[in-house]
N, CA, C and O atoms as a MOPAC input file, in Angstrom:
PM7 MOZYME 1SCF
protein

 N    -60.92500 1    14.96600 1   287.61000 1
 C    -62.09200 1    14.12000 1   287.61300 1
 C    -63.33000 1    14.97900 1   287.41100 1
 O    -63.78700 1    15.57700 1   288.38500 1
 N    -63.86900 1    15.07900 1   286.29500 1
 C    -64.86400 1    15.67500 1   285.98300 1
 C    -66.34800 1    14.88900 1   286.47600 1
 O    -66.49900 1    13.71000 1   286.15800 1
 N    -67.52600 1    15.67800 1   287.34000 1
 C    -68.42700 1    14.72800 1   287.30800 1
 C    -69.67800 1    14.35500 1   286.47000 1
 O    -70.35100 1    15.17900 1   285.85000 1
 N    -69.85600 1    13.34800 1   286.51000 1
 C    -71.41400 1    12.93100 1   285.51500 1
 C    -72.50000 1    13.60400 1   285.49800 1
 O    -73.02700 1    14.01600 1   286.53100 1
 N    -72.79600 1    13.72600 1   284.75900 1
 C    -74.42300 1    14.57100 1   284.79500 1
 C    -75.53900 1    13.62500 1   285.58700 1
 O    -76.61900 1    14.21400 1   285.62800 1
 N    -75.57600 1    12.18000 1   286.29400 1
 C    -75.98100 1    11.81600 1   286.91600 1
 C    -75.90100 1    12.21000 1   288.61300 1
 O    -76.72400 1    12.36400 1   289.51500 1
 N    -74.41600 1    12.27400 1   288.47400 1
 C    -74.05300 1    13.01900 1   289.92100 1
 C    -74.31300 1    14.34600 1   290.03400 1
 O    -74.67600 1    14.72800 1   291.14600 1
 N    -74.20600 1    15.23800 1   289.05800 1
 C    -74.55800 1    16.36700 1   289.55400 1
 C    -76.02400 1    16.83400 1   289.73800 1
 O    -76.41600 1    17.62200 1   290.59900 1
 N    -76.81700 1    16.18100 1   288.72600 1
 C    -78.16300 1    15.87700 1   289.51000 1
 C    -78.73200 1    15.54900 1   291.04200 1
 O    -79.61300 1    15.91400 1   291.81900 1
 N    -77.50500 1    14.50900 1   290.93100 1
 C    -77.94600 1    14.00100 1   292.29800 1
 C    -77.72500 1    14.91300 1   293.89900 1
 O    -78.28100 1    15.07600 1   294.98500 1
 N    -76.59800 1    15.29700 1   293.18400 1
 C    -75.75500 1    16.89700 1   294.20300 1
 C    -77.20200 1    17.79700 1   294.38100 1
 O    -77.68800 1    17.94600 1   295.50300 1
 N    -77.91200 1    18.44800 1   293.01900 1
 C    -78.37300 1    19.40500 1   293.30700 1
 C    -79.83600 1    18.79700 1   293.61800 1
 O    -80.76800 1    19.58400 1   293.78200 1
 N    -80.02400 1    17.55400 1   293.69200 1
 C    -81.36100 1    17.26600 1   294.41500 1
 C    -81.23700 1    17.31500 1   295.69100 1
 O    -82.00400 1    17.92000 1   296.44000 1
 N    -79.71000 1    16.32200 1   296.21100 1
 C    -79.57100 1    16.97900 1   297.86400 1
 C    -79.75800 1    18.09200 1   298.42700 1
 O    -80.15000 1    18.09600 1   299.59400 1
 N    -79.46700 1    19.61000 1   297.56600 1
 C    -79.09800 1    20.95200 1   297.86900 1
 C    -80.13800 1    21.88600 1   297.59700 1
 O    -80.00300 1    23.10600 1   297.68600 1
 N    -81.50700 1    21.10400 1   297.16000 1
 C    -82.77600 1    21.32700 1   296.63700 1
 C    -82.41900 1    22.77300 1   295.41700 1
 O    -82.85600 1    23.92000 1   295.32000 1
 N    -81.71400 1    22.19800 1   294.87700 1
 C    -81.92000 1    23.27700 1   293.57900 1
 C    -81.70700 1    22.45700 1   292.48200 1
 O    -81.40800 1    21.26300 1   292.47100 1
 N    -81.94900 1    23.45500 1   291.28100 1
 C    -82.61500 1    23.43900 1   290.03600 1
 C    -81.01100 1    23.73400 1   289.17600 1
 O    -80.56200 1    24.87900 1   289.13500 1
 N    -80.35800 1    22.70900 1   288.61000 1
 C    -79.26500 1    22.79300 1   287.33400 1
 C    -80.09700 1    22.96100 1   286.43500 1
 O    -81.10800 1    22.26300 1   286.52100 1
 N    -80.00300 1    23.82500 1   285.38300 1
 C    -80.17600 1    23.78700 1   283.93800 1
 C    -79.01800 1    23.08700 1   283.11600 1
 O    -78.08400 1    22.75400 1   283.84600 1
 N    -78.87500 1    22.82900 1   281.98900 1
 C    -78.39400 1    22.07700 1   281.22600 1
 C    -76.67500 1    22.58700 1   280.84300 1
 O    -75.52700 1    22.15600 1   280.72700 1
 N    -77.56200 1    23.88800 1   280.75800 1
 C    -76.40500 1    24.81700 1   280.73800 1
 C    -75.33800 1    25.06800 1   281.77900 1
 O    -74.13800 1    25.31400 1   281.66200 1
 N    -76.18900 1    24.92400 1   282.91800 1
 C    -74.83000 1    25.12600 1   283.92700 1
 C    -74.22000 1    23.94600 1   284.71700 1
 O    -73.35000 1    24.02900 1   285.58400 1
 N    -75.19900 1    22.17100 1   283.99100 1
 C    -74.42000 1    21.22000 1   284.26900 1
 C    -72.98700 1    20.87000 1   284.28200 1
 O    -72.38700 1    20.20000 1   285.12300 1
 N    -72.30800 1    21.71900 1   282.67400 1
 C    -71.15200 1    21.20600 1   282.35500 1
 C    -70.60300 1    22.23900 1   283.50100 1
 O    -70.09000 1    21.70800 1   284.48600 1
 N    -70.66900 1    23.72400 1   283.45800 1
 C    -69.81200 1    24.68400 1   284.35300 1
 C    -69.61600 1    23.72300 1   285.87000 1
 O    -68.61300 1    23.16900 1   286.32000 1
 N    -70.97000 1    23.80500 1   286.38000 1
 C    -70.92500 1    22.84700 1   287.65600 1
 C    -69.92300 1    21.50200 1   287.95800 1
 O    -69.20200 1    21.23000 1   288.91900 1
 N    -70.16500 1    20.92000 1   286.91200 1
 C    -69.17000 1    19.99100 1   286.98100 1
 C    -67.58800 1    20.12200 1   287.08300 1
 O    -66.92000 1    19.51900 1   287.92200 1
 N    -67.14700 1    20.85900 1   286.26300 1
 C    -65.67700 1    20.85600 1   286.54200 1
 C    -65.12900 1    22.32900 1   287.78300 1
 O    -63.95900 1    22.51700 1   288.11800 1
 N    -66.13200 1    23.04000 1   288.17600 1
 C    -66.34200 1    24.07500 1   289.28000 1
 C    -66.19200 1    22.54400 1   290.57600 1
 O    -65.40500 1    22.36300 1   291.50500 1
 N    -67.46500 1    21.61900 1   289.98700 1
 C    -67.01500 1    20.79500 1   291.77000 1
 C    -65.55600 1    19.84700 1   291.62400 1
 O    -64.90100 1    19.48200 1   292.60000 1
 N    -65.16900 1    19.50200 1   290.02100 1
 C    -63.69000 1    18.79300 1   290.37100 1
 C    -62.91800 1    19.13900 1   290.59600 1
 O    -62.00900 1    18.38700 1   290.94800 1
 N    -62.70000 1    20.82800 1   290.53700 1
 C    -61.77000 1    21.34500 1   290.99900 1
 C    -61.72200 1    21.45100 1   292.42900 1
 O    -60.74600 1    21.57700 1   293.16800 1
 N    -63.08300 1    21.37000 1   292.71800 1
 C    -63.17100 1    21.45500 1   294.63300 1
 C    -62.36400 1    20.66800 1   295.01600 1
 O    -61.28400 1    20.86800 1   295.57100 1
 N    -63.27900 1    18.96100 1   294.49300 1
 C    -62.62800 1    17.70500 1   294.94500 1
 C    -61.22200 1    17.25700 1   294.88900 1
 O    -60.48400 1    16.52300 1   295.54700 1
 N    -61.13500 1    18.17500 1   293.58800 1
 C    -59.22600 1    18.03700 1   293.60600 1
 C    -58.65100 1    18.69300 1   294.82000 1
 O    -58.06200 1    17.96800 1   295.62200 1
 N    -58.75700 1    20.10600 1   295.07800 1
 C    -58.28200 1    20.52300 1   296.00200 1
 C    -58.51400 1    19.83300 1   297.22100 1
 O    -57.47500 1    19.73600 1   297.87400 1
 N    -59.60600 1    19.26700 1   297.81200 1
 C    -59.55300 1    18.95000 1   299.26900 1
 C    -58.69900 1    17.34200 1   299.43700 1
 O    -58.32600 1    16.74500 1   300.44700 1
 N    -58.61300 1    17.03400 1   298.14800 1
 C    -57.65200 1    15.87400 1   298.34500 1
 C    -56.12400 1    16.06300 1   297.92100 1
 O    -55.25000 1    15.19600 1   297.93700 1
 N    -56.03800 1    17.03900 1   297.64100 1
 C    -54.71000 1    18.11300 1   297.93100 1
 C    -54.48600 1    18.66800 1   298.87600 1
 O    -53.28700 1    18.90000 1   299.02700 1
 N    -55.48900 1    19.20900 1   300.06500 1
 C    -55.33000 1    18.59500 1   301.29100 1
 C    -55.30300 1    17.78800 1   301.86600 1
 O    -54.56700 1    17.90600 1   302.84500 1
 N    -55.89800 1    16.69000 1   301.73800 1
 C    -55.57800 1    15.16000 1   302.64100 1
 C    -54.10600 1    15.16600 1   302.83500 1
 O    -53.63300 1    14.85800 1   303.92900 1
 N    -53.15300 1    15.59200 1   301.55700 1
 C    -52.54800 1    14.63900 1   301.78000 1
 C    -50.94100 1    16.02700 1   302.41800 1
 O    -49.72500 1    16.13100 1   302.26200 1
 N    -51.59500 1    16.45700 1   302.83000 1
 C    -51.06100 1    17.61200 1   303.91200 1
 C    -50.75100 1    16.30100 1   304.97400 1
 O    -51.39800 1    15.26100 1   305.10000 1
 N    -49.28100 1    16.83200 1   305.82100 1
 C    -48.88500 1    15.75300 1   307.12300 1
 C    -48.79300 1    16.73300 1   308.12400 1
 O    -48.04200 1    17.69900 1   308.26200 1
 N    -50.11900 1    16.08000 1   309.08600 1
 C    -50.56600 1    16.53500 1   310.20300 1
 C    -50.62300 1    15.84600 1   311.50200 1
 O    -51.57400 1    15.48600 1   312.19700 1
 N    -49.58600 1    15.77500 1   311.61600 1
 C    -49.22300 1    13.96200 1   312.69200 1
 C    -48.49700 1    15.03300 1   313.81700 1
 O    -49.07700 1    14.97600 1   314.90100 1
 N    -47.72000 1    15.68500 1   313.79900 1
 C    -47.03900 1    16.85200 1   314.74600 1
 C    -48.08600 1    17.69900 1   315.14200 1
 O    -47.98600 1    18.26500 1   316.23100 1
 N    -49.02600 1    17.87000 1   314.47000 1
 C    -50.33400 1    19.43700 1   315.06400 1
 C    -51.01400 1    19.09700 1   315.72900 1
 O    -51.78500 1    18.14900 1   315.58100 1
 N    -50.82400 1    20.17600 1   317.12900 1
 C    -52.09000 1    19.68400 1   317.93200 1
 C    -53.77400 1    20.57000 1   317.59400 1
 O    -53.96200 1    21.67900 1   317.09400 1
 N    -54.63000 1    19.69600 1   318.02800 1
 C    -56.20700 1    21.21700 1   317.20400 1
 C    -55.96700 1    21.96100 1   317.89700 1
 O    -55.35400 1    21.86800 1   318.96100 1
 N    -56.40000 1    22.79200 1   317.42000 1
 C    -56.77800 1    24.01900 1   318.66800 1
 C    -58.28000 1    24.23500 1   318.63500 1
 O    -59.03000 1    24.04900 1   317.67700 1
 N    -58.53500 1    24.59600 1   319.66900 1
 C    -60.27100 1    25.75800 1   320.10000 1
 C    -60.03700 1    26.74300 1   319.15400 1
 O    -60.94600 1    27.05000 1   318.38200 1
 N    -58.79500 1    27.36600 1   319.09000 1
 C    -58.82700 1    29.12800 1   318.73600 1
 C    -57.19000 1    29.02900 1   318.55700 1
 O    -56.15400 1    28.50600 1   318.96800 1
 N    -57.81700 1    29.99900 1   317.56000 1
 C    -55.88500 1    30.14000 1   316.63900 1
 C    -55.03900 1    31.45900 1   317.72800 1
 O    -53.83900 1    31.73200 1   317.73200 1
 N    -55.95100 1    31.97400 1   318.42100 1
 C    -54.83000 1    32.58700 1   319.49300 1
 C    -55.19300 1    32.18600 1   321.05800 1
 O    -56.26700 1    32.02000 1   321.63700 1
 N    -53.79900 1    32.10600 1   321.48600 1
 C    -53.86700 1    32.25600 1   322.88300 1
 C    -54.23300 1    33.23600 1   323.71900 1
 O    -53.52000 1    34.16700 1   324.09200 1
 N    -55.92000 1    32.91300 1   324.16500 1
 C    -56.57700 1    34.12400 1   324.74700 1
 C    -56.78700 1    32.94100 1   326.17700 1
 O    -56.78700 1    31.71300 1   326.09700 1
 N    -56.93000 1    33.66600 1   327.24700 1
 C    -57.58800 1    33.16500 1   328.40400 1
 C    -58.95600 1    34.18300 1   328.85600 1
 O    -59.15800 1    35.38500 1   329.02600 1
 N    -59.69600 1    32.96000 1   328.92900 1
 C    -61.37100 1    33.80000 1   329.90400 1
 C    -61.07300 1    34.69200 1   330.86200 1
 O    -60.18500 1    34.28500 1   331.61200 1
 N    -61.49500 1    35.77000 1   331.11400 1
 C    -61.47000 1    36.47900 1   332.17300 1
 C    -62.74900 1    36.08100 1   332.77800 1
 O    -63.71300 1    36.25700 1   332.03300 1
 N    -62.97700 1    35.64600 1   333.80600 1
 C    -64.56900 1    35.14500 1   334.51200 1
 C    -64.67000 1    35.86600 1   335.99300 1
 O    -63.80900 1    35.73300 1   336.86200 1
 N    -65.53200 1    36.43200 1   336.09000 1
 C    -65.90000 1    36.55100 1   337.62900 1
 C    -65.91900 1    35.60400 1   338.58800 1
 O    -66.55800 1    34.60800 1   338.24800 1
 N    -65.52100 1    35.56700 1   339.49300 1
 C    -65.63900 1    34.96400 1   340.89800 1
 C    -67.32900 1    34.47200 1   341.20500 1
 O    -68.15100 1    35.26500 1   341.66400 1
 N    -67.67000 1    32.97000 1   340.84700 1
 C    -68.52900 1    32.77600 1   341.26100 1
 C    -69.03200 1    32.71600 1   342.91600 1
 O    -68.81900 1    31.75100 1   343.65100 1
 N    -69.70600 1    33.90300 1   343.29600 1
 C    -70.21800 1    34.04500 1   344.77100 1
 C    -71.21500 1    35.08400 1   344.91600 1
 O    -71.27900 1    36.13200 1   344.27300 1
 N    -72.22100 1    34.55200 1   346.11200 1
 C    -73.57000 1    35.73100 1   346.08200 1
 C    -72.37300 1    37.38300 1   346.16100 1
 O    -71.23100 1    37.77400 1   346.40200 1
 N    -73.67800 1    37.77600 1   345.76800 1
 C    -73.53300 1    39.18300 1   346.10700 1
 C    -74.24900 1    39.88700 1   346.75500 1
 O    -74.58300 1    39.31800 1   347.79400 1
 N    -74.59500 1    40.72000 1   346.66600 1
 C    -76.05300 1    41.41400 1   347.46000 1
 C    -77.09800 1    41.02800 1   347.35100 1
 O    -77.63300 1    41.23500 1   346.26200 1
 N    -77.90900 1    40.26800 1   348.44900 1
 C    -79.01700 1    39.77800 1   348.29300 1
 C    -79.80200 1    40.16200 1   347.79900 1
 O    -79.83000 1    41.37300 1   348.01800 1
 N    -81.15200 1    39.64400 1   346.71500 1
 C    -82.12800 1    39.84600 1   346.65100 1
 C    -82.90700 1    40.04900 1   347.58700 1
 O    -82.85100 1    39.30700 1   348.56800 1
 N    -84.18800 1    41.50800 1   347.50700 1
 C    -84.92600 1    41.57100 1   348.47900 1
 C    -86.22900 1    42.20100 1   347.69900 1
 O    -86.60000 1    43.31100 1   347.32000 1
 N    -86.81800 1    40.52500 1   347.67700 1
 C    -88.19600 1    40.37200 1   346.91700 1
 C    -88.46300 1    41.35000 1   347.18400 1
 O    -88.24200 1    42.35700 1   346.51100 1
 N    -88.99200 1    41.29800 1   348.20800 1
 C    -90.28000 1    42.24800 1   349.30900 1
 C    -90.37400 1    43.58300 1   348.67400 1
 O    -91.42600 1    44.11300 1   348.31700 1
 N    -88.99100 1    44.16100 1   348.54700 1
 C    -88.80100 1    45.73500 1   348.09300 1
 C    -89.11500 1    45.53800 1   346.78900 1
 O    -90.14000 1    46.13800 1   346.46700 1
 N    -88.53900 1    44.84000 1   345.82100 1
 C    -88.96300 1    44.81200 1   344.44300 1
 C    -90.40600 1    44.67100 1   344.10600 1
 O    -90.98900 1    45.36000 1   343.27000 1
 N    -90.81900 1    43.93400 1   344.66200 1
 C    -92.25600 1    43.41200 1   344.13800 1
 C    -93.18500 1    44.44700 1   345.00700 1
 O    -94.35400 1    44.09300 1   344.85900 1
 N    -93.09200 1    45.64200 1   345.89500 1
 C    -93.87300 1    46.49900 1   346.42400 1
 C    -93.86600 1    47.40800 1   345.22700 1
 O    -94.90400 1    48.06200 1   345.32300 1
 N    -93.14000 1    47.81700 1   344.02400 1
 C    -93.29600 1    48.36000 1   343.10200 1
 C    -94.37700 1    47.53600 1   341.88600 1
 O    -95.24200 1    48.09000 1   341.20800 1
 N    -94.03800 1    46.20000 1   341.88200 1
 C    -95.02400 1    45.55200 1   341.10200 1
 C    -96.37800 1    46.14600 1   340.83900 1
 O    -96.71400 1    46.97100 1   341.68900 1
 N    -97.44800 1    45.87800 1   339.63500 1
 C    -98.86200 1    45.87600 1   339.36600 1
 C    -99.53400 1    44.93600 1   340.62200 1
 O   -100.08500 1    45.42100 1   341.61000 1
 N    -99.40000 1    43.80900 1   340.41600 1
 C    -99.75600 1    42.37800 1   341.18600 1
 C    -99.04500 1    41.84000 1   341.43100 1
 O    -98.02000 1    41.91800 1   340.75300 1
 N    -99.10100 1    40.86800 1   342.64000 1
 C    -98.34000 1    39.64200 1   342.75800 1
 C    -98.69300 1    38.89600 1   343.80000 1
 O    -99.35200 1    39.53800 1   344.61800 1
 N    -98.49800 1    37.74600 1   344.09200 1
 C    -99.24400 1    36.47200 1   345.17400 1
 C    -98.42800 1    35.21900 1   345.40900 1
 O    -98.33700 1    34.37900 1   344.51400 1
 N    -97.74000 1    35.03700 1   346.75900 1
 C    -97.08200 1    34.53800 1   347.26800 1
 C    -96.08100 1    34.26200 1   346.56600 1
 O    -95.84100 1    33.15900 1   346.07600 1
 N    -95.25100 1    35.51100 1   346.44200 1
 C    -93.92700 1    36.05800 1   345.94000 1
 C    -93.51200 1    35.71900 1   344.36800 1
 O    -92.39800 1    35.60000 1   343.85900 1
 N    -94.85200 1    35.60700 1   343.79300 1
 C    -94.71300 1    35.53100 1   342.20700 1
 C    -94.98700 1    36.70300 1   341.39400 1
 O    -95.61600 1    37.46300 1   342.13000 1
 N    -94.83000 1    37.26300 1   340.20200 1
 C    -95.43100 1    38.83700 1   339.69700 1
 C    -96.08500 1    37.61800 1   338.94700 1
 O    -95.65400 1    36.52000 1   338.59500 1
 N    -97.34400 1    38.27700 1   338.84400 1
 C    -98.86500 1    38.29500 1   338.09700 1
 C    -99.07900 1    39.19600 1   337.06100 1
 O    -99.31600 1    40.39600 1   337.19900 1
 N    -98.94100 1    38.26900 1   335.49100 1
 C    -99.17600 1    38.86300 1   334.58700 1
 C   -100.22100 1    38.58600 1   333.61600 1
 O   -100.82200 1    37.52000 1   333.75400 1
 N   -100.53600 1    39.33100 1   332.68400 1
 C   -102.12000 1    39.17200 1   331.96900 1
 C   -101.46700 1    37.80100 1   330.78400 1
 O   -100.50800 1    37.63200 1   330.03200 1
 N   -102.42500 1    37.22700 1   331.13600 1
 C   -102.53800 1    35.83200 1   330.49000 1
 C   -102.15700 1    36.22000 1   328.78700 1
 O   -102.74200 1    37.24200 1   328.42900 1
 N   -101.28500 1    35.58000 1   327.70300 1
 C   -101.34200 1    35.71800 1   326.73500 1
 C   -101.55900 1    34.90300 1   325.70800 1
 O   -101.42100 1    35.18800 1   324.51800 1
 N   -102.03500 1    33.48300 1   326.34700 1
 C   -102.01800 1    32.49400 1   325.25200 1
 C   -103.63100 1    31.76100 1   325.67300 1
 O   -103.80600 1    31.50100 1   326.86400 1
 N   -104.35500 1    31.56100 1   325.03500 1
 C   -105.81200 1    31.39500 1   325.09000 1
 C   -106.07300 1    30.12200 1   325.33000 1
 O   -107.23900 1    29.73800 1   325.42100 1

């Protein structure tokens, strides 16, 4: 199925580019060969496959969500420039 020079216009207005005349005809049978192929996949039987996430069987390794060593503002923020009722104070950047 070769396509029309109406459609492939219409393709490359979706895709905001520019066909020349010249590369209408190439374009055209470049996309029927696409279209052939993906309906040479359709008709692949996929009734037994389950999807997958990921083509291998990997499992997450995750940490143990639980505190750890507390934060201790007080010590951190005695190194700070500024700060005021336990916020750091920084120079304004947007006018």
């Amino acid at each position: 199925m070769i396509l029309a020079r109406d459609q492939i216009e219409r393709l490359a207005a979706l895709a905001s580019l520019e066909v020349g005349e010249e590369d209408a005809g190439r374009l055209g049978h470049e996309l029927a060969r696409i279209l052939d192929f993906v309906r040479e996949l359709d008709t692949a039987v996929t009734d037994d496959i389950e999807p997958l996430t990921h083509p291998l069987e990997l499992s997450q390794s995750l940490r143990s969500d639980c505190v750890g060593e507390p934060v201790d503002r007080d010590r951190f923020q005695r190194d700070a420039p500024q700060t005021e009722a336990g916020y750091y104070l920084v120079p304004r950047v947007i006018e």
